[in-house]
N, CA, C and O atoms as CSV, one atom per row, in Angstrom:
chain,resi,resn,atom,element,x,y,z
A,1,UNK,N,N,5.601,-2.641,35.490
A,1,UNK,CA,C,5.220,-3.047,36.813
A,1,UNK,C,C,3.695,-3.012,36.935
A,1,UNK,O,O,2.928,-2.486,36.129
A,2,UNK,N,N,3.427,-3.545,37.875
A,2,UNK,CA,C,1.820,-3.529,38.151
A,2,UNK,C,C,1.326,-2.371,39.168
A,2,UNK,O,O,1.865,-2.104,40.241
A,3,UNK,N,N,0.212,-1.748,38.623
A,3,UNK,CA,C,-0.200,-1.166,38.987
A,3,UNK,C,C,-1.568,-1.611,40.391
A,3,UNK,O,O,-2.344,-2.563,40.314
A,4,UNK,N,N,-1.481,-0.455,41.712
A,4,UNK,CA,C,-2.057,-0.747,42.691
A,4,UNK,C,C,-3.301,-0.473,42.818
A,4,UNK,O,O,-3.387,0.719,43.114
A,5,UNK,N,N,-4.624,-1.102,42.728
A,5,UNK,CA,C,-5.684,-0.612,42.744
A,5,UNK,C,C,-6.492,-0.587,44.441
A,5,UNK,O,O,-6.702,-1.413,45.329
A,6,UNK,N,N,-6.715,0.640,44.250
A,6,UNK,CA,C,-6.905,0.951,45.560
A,6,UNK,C,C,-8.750,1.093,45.233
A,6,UNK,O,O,-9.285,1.798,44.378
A,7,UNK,N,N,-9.565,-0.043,46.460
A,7,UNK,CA,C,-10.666,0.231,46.434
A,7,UNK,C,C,-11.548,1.605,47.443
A,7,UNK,O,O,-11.028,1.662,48.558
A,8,UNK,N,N,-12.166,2.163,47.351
A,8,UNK,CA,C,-12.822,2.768,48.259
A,8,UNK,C,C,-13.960,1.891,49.368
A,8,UNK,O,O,-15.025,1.398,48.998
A,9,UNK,N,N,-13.421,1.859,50.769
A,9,UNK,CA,C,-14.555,1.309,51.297
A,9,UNK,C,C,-15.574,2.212,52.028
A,9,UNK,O,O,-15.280,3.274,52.575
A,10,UNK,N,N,-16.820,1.660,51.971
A,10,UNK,CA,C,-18.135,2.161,51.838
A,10,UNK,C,C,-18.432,1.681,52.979
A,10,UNK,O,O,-18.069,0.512,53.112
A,11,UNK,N,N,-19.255,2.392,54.360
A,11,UNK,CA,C,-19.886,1.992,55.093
A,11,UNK,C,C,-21.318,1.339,54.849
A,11,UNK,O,O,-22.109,0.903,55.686
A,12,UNK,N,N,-21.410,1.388,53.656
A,12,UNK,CA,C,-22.757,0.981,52.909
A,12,UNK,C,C,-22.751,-0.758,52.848
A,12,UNK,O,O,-23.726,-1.509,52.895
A,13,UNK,N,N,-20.779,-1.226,52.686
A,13,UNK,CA,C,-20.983,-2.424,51.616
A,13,UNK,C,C,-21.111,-3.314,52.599
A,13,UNK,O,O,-20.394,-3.330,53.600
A,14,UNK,N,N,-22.307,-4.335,52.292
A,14,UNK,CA,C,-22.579,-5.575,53.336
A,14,UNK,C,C,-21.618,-6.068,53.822
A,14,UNK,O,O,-21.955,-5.895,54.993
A,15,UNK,N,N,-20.671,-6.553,53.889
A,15,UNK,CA,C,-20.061,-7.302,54.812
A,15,UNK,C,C,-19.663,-6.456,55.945
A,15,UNK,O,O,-19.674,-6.958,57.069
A,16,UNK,N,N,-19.236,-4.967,55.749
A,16,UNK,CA,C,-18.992,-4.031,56.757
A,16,UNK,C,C,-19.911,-3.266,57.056
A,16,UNK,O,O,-19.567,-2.453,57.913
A,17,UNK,N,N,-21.289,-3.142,56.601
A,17,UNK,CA,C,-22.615,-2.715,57.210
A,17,UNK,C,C,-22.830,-3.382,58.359
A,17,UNK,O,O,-23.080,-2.772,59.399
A,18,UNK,N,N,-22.729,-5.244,58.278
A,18,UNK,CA,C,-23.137,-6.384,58.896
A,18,UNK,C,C,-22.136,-6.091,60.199
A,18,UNK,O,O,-22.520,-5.702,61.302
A,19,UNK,N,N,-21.343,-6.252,59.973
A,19,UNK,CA,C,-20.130,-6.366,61.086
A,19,UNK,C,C,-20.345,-5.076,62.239
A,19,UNK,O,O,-20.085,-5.222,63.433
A,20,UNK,N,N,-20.874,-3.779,61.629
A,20,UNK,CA,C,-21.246,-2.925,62.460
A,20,UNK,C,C,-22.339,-2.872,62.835
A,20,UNK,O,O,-22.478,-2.100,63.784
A,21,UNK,N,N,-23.385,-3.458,62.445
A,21,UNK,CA,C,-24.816,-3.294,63.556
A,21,UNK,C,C,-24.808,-5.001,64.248
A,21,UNK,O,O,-25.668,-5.425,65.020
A,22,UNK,N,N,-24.006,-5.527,63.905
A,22,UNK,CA,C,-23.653,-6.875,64.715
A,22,UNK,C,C,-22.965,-6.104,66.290
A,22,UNK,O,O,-23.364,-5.976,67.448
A,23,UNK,N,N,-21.695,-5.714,65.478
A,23,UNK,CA,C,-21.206,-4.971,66.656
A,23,UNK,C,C,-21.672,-4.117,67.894
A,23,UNK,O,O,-21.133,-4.119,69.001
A,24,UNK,N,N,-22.935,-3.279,67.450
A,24,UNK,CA,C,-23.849,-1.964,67.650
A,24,UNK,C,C,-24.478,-3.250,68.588
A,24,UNK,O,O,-24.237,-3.300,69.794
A,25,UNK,N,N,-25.268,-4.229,67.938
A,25,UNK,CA,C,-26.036,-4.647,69.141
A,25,UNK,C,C,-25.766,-5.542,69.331
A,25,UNK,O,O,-26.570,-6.375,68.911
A,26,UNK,N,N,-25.098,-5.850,69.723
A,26,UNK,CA,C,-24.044,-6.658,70.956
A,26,UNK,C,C,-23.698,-5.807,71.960
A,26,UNK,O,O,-23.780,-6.289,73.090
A,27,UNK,N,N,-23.130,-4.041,71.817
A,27,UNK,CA,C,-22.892,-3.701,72.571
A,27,UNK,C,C,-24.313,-3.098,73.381
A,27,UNK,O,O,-24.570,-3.187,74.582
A,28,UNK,N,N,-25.054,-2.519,72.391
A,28,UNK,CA,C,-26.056,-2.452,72.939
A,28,UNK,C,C,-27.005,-3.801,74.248
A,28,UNK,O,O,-27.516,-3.714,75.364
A,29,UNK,N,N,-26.761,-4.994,73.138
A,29,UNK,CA,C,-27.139,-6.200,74.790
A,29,UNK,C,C,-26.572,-6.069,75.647
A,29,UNK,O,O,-27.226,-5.941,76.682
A,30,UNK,N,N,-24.779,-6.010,75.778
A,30,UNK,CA,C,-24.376,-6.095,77.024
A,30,UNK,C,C,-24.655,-4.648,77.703
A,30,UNK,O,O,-24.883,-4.672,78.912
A,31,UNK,N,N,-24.659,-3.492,77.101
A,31,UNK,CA,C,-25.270,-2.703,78.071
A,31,UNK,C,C,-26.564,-3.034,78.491
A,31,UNK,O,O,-26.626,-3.041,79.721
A,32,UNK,N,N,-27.807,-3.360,77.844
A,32,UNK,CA,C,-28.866,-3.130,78.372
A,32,UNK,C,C,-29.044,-4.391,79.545
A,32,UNK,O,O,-29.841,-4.265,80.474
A,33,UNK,N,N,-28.289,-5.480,79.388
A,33,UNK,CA,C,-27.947,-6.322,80.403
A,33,UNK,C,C,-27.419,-6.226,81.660
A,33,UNK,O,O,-27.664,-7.062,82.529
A,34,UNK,N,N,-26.719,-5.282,81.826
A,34,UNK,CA,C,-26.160,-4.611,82.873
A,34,UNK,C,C,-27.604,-3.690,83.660
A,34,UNK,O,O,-27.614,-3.517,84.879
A,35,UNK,N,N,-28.429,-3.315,83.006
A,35,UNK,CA,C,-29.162,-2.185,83.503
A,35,UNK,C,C,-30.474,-2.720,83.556
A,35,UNK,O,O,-31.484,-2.017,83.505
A,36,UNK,N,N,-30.473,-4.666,83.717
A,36,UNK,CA,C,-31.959,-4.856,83.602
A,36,UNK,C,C,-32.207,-5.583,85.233
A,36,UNK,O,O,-31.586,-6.303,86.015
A,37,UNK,N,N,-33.164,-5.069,85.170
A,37,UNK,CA,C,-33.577,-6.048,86.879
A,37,UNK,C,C,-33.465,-7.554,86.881
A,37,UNK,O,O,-33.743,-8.284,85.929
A,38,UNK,N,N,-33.021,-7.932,88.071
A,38,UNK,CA,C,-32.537,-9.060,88.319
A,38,UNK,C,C,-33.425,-9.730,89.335
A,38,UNK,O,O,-33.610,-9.218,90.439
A,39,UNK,N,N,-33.968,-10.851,88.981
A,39,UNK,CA,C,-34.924,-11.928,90.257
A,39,UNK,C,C,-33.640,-11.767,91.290
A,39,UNK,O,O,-32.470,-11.558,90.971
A,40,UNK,N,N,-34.227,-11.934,92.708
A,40,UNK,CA,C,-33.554,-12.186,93.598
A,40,UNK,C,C,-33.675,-13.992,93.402
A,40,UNK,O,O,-32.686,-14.721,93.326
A,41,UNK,N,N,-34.992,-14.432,93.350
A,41,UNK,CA,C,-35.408,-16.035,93.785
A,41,UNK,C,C,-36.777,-16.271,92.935
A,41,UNK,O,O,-37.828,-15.633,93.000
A,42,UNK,N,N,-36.459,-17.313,92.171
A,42,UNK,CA,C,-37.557,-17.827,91.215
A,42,UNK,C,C,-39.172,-18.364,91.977
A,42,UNK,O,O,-39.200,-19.472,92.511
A,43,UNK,N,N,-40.090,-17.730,91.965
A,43,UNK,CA,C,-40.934,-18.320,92.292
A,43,UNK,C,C,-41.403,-19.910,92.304
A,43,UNK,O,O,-41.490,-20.073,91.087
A,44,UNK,N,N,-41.727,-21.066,92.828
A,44,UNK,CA,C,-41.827,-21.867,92.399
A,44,UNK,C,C,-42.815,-22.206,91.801
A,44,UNK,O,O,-43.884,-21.654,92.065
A,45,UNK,N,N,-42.732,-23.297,90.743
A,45,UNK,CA,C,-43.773,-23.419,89.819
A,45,UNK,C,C,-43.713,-22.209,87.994
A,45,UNK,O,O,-44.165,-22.183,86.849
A,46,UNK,N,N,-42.958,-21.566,88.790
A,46,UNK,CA,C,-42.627,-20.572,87.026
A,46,UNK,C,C,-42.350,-21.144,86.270
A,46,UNK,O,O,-42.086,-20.391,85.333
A,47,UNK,N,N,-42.165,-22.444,85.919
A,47,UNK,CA,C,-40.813,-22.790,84.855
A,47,UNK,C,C,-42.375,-24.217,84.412
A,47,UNK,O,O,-42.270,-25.035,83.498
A,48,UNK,N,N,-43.453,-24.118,85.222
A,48,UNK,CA,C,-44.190,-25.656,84.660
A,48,UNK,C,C,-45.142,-25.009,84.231
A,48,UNK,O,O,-45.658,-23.946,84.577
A,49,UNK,N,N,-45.356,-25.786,83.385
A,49,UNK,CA,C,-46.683,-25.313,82.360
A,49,UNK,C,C,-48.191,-25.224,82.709
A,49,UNK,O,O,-48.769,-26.171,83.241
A,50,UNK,N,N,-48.709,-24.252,82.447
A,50,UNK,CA,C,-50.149,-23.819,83.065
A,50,UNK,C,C,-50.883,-24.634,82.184
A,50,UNK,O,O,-50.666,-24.949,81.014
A,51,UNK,N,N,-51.899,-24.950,83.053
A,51,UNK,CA,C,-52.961,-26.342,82.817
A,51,UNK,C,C,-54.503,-25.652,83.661
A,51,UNK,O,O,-55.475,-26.277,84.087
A,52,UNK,N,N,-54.278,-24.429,83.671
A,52,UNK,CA,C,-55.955,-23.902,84.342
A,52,UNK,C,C,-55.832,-24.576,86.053
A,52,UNK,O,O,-56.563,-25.380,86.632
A,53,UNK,N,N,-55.010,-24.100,86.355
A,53,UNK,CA,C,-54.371,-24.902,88.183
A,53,UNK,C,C,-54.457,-26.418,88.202
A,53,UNK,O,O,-54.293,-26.902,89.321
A,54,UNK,N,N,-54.668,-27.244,87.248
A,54,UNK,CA,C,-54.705,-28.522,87.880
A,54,UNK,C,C,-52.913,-29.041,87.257
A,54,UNK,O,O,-52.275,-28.522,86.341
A,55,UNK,N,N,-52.490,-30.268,88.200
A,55,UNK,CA,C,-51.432,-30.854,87.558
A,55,UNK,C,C,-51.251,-31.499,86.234
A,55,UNK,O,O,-51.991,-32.461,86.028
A,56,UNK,N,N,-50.424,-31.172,85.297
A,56,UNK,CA,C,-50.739,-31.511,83.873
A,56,UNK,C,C,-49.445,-32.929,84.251
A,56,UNK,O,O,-48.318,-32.924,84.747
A,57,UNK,N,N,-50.367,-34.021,83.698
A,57,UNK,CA,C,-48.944,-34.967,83.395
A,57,UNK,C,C,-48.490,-34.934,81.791
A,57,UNK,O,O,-49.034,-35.079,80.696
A,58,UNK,N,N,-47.393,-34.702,82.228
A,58,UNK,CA,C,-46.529,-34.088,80.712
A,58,UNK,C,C,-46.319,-35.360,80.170
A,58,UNK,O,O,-46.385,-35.271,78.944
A,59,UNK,N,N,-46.058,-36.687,80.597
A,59,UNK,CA,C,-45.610,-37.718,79.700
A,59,UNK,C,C,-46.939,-38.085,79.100
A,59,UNK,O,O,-46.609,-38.950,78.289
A,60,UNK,N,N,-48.177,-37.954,79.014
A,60,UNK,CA,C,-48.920,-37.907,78.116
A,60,UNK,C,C,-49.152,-36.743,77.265
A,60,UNK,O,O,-50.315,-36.645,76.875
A,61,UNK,N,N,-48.604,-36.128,77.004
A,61,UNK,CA,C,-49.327,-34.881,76.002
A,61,UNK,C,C,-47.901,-35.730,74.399
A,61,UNK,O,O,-46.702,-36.005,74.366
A,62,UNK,N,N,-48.672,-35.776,73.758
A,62,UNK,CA,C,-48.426,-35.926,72.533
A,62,UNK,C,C,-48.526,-35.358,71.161
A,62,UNK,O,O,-48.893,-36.053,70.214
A,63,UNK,N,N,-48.263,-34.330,71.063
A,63,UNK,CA,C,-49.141,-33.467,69.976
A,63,UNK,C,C,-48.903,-33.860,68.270
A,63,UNK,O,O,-47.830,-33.736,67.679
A,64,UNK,N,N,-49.817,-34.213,67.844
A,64,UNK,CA,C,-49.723,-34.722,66.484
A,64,UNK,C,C,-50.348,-33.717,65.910
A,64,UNK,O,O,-51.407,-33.159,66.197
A,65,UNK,N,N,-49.202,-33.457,64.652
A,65,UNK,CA,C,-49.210,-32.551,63.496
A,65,UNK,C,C,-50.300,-33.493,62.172
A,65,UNK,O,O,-50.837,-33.030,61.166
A,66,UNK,N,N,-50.302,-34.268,62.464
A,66,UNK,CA,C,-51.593,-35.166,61.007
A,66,UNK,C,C,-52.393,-34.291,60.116
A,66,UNK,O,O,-52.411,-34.230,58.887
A,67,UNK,N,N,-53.328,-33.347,61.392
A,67,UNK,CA,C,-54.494,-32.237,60.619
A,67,UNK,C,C,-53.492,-30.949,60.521
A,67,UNK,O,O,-53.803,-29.912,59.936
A,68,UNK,N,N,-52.618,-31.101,60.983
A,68,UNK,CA,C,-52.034,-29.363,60.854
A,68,UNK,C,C,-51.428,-29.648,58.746
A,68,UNK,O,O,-51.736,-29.086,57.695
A,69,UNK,N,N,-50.505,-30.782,59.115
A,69,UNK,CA,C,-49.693,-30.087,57.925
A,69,UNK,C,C,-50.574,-30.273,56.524
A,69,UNK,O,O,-50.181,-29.540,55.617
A,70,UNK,N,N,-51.684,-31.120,56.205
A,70,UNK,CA,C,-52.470,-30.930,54.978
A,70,UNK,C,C,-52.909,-29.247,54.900
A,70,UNK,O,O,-52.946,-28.654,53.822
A,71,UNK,N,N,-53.148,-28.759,55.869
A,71,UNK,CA,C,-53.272,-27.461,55.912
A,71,UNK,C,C,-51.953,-25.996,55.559
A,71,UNK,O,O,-52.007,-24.962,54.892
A,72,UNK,N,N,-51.001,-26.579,56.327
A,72,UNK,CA,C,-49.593,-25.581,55.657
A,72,UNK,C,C,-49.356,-25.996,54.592
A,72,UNK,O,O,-48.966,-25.121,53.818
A,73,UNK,N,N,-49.429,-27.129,54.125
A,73,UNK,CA,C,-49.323,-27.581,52.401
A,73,UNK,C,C,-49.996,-26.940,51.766
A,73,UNK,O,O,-49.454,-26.270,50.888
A,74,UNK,N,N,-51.660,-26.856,51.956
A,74,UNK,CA,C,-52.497,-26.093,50.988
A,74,UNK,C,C,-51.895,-24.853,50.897
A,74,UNK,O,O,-51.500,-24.380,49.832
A,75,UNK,N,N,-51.785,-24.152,52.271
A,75,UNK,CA,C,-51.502,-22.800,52.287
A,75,UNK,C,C,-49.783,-22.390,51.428
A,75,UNK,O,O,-49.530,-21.421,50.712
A,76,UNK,N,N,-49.186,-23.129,51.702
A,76,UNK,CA,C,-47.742,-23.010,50.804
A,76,UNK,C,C,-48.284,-23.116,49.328
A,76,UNK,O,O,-47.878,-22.387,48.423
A,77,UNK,N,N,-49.396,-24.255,49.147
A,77,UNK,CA,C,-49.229,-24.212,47.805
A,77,UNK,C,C,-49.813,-23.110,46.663
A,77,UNK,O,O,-49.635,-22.878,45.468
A,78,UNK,N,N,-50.823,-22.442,48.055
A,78,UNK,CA,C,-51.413,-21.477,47.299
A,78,UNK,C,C,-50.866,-19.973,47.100
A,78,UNK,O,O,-51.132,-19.202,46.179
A,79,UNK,N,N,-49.885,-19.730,48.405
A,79,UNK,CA,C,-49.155,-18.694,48.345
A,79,UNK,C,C,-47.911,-18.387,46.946
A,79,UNK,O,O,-47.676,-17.408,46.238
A,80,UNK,N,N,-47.242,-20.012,47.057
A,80,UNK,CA,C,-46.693,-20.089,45.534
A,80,UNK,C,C,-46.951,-19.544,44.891
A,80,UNK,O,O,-46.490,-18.491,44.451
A,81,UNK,N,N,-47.983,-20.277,44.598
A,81,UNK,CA,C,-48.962,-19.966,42.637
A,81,UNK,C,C,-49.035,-18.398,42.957
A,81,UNK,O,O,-48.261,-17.649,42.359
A,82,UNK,N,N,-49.962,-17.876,43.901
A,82,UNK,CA,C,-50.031,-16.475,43.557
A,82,UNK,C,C,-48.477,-15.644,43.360
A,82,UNK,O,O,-48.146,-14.783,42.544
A,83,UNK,N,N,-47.888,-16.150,44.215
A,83,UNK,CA,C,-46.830,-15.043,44.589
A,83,UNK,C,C,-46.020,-15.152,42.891
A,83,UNK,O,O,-45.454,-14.194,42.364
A,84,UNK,N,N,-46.143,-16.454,42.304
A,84,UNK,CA,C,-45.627,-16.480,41.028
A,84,UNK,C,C,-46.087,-15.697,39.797
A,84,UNK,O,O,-45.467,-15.144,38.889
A,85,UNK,N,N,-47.695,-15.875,40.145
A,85,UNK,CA,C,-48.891,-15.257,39.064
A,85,UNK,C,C,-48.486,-13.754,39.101
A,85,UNK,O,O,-48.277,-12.946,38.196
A,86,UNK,N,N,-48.440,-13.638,40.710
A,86,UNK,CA,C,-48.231,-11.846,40.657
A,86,UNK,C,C,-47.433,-11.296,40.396
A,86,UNK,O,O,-47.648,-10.123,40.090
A,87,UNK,N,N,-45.995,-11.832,40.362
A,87,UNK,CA,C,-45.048,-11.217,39.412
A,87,UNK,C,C,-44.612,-11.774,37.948
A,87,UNK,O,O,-43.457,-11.473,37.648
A,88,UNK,N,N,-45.224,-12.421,37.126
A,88,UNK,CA,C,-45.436,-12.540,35.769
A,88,UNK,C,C,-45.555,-10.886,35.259
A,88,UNK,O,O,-45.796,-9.883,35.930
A,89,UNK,N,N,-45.270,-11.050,33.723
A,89,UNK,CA,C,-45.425,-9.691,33.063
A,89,UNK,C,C,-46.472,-9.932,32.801
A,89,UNK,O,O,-46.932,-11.074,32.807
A,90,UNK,N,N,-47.318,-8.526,32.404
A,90,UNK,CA,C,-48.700,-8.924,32.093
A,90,UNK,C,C,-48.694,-8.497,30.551
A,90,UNK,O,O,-48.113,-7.566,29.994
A,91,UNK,N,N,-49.477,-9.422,30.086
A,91,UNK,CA,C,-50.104,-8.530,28.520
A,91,UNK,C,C,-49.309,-9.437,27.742
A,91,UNK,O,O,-48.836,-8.937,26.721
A,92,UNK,N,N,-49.054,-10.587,27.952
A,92,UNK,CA,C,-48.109,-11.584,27.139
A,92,UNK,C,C,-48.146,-12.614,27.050
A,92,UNK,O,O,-48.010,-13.147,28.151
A,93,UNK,N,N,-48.313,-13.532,25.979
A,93,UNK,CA,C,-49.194,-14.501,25.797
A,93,UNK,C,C,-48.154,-15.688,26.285
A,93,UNK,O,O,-48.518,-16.809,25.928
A,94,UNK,N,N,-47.109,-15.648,26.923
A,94,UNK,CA,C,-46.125,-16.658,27.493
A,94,UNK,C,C,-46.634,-16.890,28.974
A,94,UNK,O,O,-46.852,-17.899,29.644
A,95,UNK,N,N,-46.755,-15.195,29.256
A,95,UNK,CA,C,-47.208,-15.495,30.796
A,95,UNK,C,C,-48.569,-15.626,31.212
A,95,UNK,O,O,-48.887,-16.052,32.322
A,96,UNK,N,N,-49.522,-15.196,30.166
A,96,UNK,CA,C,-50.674,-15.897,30.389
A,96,UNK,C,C,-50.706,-17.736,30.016
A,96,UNK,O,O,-51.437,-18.470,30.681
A,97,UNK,N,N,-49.972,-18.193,29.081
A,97,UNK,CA,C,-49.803,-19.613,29.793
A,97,UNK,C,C,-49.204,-20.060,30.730
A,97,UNK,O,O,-49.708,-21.001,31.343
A,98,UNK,N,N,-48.021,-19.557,31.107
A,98,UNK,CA,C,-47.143,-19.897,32.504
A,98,UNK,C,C,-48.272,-19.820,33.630
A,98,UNK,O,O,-48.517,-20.709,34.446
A,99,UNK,N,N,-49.048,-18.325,33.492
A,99,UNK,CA,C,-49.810,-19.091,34.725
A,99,UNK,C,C,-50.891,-19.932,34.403
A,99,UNK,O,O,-50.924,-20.776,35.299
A,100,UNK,N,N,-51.935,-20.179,33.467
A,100,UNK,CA,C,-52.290,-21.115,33.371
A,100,UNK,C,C,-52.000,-22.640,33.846
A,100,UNK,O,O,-52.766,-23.413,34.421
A,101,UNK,N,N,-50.640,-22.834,33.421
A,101,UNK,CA,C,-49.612,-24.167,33.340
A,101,UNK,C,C,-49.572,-24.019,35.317
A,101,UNK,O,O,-49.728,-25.039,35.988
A,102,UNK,N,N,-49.415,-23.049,35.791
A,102,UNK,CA,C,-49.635,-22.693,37.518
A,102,UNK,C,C,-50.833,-23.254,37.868
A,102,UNK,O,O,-51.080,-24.388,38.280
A,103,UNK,N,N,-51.591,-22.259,37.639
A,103,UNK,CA,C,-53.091,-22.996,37.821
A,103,UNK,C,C,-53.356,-24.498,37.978
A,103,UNK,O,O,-54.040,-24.964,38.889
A,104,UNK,N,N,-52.700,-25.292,36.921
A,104,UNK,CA,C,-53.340,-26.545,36.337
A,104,UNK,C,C,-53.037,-27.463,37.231
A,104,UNK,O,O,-53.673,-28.386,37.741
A,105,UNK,N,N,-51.538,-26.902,37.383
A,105,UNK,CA,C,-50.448,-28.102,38.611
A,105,UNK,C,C,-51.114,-27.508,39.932
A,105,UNK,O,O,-51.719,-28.291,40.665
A,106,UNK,N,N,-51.038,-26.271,40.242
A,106,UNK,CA,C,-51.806,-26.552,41.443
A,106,UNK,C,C,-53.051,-27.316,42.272
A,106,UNK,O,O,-53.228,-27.888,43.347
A,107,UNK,N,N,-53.689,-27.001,41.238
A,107,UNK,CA,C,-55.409,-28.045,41.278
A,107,UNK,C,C,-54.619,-29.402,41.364
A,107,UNK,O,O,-54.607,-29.935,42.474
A,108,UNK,N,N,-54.109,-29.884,40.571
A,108,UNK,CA,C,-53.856,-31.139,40.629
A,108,UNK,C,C,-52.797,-31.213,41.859
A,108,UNK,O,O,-52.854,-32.394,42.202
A,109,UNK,N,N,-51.984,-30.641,42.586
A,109,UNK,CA,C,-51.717,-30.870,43.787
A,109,UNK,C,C,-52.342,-31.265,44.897
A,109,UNK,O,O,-52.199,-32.178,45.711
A,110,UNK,N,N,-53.498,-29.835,44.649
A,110,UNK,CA,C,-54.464,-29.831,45.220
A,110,UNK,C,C,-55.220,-31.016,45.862
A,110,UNK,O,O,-55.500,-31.273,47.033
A,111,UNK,N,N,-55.464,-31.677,44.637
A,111,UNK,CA,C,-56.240,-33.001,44.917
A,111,UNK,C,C,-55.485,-34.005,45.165
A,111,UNK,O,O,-56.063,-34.879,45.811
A,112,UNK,N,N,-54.341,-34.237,44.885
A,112,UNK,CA,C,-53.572,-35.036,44.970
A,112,UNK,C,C,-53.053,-35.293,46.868
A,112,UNK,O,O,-52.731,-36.325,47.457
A,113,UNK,N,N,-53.152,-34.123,47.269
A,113,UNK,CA,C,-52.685,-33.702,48.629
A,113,UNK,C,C,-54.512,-34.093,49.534
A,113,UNK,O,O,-54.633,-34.435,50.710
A,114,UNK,N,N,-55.534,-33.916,48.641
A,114,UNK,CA,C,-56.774,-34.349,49.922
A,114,UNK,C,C,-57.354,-35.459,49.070
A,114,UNK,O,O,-58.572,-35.524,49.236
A,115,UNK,N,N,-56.935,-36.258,48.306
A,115,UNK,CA,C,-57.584,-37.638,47.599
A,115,UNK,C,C,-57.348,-38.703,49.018
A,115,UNK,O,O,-56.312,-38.779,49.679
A,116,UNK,N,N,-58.408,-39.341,49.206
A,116,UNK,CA,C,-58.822,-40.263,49.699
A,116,UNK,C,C,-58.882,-41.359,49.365
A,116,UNK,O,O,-59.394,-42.201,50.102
């Protein structure tokens, strides 16, 4: 016959760690929800966007990302390379080319990402 293997469960093991501080604060929200002050009546004007007191017309604001993302690119690309460089082994002539071979592609991203 087959034998029954009985596991030990662990308040440790993730899926039942998860399930209890899920649980924990949930109960914790709905209590602290119960015990938080409540608006009687919304001031008006809370909910529109401050413009230094003058009226902002919202159907013109357009915000273009153009100059932002050449900038989170650089910055992603440089966080990469290091974060890769810095955990290489050191003292080994594989990972002193790996990062090299890092280095090389980055520059050339580099430029590739502000060529004109």
């Amino acid at each position: 016959m087959g034998a029954i293997i009985v596991q030990e469960i662990s308040l440790f093991a993730p899926p039942l760690a998860f399930v209890l501080v899920l649980g924990a604060a949930a109960c914790l929200s709905l209590v602290m929800s119960r015990l938080a002050m409540r608006k009687e009546s919304q001031a008006p004007g809370t909910t529109m966007p401050y413009a230094c007191g003058e009226d902002l017309p919202t159907h013109l604001i357009q915000p273009s990302y153009a100059k932002f993302l050449p900038f989170a690119i650089f910055f992603t690309i440089l966080h990469v390379v290091a974060l890769i460089i810095a955990t290489l082994p050191s003292a080994t002539a594989a990972s002193v080319t790996l990062a090299v071979i890092y280095i090389l592609v980055a520059v050339v991203s580099l430029c590739a990402l502000y060529r004109r």
